[in-house]
MIMIVO-845589 format. One record per atom (N, C-alpha, C): residue number from 1; residue in one letter; atom name; x, y, z. Coordinates in Angstrom, 1 decimal. Example, Ala and Ser with C-alpha at 12.3 -4.5 7.8 and 13.67 -1.06 7.14 Angstrom:
BEGIN
+------+-------+-------+--------+--------+--------+
! sese ! zavex ! torfi !   east !  north !     up !
+------+-------+-------+--------+--------+--------+
!    1 !     A !     N !   13.2 !   -5.7 !    7.8 !
!    1 !     A !    CA !   12.3 !   -4.5 !    7.8 !
!    1 !     A !     C !   13.2 !   -3.3 !    7.8 !
!    2 !     S !     N !   12.8 !   -2.2 !    7.1 !
!    2 !     S !    CA !   13.7 !   -1.1 !    7.1 !
!    2 !     S !     C !   12.9 !    0.0 !    7.9 !
+------+-------+-------+--------+--------+--------+
This chain:
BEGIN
+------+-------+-------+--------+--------+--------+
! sese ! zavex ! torfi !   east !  north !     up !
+------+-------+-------+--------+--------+--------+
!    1 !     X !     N !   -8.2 !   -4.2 !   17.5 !
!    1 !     X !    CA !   -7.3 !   -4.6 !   16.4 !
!    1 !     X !     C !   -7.9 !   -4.1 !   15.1 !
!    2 !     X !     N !   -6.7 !   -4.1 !   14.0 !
!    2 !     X !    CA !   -7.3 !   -3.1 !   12.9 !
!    2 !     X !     C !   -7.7 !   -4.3 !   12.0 !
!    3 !     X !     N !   -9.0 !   -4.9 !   11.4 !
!    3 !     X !    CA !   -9.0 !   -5.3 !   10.3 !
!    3 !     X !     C !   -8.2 !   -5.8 !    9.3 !
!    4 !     X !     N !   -7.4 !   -6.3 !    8.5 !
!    4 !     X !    CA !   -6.9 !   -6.8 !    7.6 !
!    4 !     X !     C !   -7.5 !   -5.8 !    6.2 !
!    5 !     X !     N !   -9.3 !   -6.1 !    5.9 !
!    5 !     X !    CA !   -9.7 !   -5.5 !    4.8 !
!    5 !     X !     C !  -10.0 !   -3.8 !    4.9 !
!    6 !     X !     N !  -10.4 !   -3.4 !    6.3 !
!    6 !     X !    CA !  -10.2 !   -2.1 !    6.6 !
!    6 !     X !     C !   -8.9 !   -1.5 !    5.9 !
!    7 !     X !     N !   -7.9 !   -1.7 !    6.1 !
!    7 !     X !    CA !   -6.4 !   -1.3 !    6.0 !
!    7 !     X !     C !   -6.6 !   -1.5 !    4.2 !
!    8 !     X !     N !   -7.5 !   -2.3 !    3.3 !
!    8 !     X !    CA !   -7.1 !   -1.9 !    2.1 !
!    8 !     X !     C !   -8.3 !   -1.3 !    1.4 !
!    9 !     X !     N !   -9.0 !   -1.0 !    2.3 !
!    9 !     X !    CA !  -10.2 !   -0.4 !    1.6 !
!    9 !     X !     C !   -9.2 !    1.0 !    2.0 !
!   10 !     X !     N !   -9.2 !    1.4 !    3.0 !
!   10 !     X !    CA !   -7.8 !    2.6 !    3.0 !
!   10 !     X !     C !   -7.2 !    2.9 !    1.9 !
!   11 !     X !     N !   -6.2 !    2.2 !    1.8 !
!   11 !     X !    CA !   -5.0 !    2.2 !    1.1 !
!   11 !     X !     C !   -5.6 !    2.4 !    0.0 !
!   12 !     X !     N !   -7.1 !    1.5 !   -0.5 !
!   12 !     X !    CA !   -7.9 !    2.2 !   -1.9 !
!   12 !     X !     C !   -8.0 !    3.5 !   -2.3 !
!   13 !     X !     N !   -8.8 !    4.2 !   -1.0 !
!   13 !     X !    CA !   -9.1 !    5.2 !   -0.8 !
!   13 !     X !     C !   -7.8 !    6.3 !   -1.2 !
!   14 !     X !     N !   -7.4 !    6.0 !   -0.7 !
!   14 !     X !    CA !   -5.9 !    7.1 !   -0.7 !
!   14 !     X !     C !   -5.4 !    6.4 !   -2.0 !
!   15 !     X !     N !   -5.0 !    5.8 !   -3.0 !
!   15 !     X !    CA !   -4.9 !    5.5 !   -4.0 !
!   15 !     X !     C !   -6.1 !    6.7 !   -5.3 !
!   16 !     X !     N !   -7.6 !    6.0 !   -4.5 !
!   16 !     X !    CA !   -8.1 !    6.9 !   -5.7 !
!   16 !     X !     C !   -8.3 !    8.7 !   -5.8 !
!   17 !     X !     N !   -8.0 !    9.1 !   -4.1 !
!   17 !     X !    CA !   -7.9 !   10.5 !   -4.3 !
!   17 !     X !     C !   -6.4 !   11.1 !   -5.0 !
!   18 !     X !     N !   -5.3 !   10.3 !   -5.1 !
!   18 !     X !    CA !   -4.3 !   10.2 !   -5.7 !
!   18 !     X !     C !   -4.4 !   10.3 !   -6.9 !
!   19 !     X !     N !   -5.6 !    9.5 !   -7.6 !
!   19 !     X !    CA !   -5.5 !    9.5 !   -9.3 !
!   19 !     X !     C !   -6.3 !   10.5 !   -9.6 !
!   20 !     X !     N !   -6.8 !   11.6 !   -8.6 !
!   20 !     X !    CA !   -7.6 !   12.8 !   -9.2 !
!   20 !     X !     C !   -6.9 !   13.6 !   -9.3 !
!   21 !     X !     N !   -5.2 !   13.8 !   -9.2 !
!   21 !     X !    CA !   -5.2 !   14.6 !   -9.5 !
!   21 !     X !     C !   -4.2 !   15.0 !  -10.8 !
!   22 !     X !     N !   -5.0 !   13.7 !  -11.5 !
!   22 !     X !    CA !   -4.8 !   13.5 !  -13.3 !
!   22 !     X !     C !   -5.5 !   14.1 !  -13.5 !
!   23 !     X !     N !   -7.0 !   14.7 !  -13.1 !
!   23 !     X !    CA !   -7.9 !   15.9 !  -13.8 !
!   23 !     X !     C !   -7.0 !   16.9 !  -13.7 !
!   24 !     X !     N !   -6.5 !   17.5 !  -12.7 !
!   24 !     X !    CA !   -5.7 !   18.4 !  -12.1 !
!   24 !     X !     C !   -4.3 !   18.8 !  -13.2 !
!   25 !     X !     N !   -3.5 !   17.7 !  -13.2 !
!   25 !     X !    CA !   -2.6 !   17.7 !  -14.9 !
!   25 !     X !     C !   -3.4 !   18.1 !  -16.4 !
!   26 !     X !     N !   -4.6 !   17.3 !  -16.4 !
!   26 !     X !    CA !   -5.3 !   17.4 !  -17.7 !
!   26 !     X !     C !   -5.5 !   19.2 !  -17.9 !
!   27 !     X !     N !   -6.5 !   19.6 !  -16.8 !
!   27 !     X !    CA !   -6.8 !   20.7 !  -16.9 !
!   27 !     X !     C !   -5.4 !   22.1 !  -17.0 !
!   28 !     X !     N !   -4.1 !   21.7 !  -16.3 !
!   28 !     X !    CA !   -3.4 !   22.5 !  -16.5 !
!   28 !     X !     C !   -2.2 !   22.2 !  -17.8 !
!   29 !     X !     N !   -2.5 !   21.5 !  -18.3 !
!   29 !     X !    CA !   -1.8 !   21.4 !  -19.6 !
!   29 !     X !     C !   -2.8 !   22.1 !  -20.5 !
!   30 !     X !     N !   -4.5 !   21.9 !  -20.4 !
!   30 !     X !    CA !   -5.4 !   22.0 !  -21.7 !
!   30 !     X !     C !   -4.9 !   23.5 !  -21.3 !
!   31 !     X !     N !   -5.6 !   24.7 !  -20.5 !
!   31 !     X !    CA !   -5.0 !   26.3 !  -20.3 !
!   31 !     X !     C !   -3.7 !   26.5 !  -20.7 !
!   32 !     X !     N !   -2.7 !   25.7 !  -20.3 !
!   32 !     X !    CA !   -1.1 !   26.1 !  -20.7 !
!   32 !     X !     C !   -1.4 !   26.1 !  -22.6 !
!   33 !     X !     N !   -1.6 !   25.2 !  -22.7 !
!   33 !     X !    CA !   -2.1 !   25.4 !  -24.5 !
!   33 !     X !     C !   -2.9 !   26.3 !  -25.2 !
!   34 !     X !     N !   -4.1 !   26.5 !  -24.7 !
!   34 !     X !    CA !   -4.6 !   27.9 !  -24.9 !
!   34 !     X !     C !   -4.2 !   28.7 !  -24.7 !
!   35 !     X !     N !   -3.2 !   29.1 !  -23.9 !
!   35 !     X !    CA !   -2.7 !   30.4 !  -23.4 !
!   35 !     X !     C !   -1.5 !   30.6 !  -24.8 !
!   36 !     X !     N !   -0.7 !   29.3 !  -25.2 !
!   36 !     X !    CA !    0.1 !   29.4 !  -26.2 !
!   36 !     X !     C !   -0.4 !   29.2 !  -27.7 !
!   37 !     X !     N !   -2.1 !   29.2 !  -27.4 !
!   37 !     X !    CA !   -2.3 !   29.4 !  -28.5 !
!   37 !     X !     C !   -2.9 !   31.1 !  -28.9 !
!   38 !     X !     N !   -3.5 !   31.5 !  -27.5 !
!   38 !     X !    CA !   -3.7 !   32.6 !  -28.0 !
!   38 !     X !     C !   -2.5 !   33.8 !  -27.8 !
!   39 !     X !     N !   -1.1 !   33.5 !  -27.3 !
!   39 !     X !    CA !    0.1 !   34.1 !  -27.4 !
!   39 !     X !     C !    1.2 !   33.8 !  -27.7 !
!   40 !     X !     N !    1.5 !   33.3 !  -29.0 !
!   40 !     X !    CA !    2.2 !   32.6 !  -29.2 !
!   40 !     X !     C !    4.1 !   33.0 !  -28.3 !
!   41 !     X !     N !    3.9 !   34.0 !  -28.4 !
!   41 !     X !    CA !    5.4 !   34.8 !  -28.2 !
!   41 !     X !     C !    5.4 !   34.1 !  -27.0 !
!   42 !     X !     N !    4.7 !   34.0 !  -25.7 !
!   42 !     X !    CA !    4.8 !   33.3 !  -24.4 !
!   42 !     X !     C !    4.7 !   31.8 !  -24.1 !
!   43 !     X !     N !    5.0 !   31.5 !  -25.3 !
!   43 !     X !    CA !    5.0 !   29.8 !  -25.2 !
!   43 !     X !     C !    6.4 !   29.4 !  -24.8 !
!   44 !     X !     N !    7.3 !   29.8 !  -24.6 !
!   44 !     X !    CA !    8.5 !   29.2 !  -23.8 !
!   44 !     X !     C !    8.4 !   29.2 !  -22.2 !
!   45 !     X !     N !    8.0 !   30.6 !  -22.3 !
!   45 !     X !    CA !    7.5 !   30.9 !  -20.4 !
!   45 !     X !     C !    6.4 !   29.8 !  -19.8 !
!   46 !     X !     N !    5.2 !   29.6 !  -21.0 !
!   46 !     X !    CA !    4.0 !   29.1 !  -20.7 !
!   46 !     X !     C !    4.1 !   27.6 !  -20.1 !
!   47 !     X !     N !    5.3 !   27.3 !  -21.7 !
!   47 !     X !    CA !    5.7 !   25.6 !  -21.5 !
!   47 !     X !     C !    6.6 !   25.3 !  -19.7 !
!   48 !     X !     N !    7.4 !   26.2 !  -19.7 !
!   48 !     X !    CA !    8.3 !   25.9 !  -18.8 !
!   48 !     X !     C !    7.4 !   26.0 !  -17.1 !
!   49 !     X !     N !    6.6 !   27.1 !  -17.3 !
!   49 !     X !    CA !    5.6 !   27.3 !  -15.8 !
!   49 !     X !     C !    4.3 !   25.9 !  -16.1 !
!   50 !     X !     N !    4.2 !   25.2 !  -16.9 !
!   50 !     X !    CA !    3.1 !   23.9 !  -17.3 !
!   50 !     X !     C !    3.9 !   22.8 !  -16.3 !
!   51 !     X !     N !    5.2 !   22.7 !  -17.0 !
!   51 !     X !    CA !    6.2 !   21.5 !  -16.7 !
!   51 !     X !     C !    6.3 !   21.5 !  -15.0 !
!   52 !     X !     N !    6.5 !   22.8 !  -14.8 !
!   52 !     X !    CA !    6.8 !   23.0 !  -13.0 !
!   52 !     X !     C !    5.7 !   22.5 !  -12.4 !
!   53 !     X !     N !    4.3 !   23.0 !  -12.8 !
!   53 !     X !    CA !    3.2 !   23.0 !  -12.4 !
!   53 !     X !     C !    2.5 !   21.2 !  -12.4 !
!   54 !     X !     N !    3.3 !   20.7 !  -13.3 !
!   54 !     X !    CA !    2.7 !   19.6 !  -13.6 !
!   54 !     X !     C !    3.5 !   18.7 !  -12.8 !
!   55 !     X !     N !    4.5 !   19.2 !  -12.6 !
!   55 !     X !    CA !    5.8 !   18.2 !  -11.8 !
!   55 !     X !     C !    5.0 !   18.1 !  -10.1 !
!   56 !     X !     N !    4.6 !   19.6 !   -9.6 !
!   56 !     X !    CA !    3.9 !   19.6 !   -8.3 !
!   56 !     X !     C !    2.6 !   19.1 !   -8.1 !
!   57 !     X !     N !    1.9 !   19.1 !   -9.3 !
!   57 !     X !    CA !    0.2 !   18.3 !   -9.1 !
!   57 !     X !     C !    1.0 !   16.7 !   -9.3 !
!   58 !     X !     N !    1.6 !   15.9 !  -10.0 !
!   58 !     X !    CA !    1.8 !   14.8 !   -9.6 !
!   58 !     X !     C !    2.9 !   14.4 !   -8.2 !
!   59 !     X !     N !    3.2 !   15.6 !   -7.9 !
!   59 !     X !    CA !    3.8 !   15.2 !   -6.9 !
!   59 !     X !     C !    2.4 !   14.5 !   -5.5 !
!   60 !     X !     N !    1.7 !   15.0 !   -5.4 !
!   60 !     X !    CA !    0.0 !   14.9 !   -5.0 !
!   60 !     X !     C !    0.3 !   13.3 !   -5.3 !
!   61 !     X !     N !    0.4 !   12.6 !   -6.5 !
!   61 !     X !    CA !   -0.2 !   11.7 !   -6.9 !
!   61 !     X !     C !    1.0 !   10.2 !   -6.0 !
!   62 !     X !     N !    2.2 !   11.2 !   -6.1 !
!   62 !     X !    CA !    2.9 !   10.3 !   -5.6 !
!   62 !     X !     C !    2.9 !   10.3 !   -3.8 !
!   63 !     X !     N !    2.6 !   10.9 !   -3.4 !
!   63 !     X !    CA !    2.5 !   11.2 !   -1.7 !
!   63 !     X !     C !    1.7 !    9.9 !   -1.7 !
!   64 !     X !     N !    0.3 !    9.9 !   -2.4 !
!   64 !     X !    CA !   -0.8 !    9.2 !   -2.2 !
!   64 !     X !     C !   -0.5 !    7.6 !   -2.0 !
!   65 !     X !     N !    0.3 !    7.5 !   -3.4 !
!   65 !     X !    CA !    0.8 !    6.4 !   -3.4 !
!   65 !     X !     C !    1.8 !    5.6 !   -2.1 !
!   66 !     X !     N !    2.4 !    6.8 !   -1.8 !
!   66 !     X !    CA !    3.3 !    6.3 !   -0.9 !
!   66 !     X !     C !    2.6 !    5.9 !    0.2 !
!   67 !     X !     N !    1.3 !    7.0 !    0.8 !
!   67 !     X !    CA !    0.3 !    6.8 !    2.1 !
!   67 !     X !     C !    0.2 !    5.5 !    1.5 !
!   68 !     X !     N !   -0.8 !    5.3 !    0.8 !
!   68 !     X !    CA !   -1.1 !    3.6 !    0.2 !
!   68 !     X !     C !   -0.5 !    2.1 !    0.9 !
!   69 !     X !     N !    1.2 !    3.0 !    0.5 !
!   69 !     X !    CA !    1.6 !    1.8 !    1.1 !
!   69 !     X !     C !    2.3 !    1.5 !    2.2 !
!   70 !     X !     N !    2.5 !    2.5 !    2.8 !
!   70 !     X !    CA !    2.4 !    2.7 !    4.3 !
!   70 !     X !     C !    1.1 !    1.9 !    5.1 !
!   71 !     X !     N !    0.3 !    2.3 !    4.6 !
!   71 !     X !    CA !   -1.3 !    1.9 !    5.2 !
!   71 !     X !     C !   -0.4 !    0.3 !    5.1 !
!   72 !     X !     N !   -0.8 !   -0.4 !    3.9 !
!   72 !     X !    CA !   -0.5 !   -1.7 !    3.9 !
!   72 !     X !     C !    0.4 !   -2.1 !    4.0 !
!   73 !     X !     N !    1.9 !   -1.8 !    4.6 !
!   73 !     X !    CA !    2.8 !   -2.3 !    5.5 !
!   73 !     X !     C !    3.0 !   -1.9 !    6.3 !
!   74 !     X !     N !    2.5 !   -1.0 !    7.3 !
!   74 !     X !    CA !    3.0 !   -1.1 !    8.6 !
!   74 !     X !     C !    1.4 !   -1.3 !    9.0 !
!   75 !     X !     N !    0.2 !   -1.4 !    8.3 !
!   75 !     X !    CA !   -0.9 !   -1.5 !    9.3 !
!   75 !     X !     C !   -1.9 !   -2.9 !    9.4 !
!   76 !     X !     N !   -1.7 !   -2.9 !    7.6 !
!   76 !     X !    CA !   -2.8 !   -4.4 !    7.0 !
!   76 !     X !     C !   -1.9 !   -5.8 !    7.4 !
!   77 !     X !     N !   -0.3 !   -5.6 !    7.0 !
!   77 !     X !    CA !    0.2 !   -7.0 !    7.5 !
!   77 !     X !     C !    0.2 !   -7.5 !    8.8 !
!   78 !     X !     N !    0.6 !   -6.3 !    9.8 !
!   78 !     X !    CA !    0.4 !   -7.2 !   11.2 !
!   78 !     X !     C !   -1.0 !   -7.4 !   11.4 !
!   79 !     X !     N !   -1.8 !   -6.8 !   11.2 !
!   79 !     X !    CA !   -3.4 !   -7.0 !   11.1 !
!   79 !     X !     C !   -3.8 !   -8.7 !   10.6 !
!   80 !     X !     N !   -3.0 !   -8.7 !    9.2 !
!   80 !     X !    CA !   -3.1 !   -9.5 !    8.9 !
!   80 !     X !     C !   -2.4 !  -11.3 !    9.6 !
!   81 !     X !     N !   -1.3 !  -10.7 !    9.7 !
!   81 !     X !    CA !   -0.2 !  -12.0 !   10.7 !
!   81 !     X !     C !   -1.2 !  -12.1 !   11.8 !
!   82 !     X !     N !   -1.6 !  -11.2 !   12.2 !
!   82 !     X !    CA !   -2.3 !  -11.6 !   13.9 !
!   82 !     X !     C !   -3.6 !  -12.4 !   13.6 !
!   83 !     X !     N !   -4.3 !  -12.5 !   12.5 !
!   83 !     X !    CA !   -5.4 !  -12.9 !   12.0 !
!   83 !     X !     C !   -5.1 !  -14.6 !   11.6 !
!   84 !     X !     N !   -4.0 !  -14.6 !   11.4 !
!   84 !     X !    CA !   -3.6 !  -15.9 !   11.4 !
!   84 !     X !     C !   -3.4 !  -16.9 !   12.0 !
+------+-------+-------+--------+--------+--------+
């Protein structure tokens, strides 16, 4: 049988590889900027491929979250109920 605190040390886990990939946004907005600063004329292109780009690195962030809580409702509650 699975643990109760197993299932949220998980669900942590998969939570904090989820918030890395705010470096992942940080670093591709700080280049999207540089690149519009050293060309200015490609800052419409630059902004619009940032926005795409940043839409799919947080998409990362939401999967994670979702695992998270998967882990804790279909795995930590009955864990939990049976412990009871």
């Amino acid at each position: 049988m699975i643990n109760a605190g197993l299932c949220a040390i998980a669900a942590a886990i998969a939570v904090g590889m989820g918030c890395l990939s705010a470096i992942g946004e940080g670093l591709i907005c700080c280049h999207s900027i540089d690149g519009m600063v050293r060309n200015p004329e490609m800052a419409d292109r630059l902004r619009s491929n940032m926005i795409v780009a940043v839409a799919l690195d947080e998409s990362t962030a939401i999967y994670a979250l979702v695992v998270a809580i998967l882990i804790i409702f279909l795995m930590g509650l009955p864990a939990l109920n049976a412990a009871i």
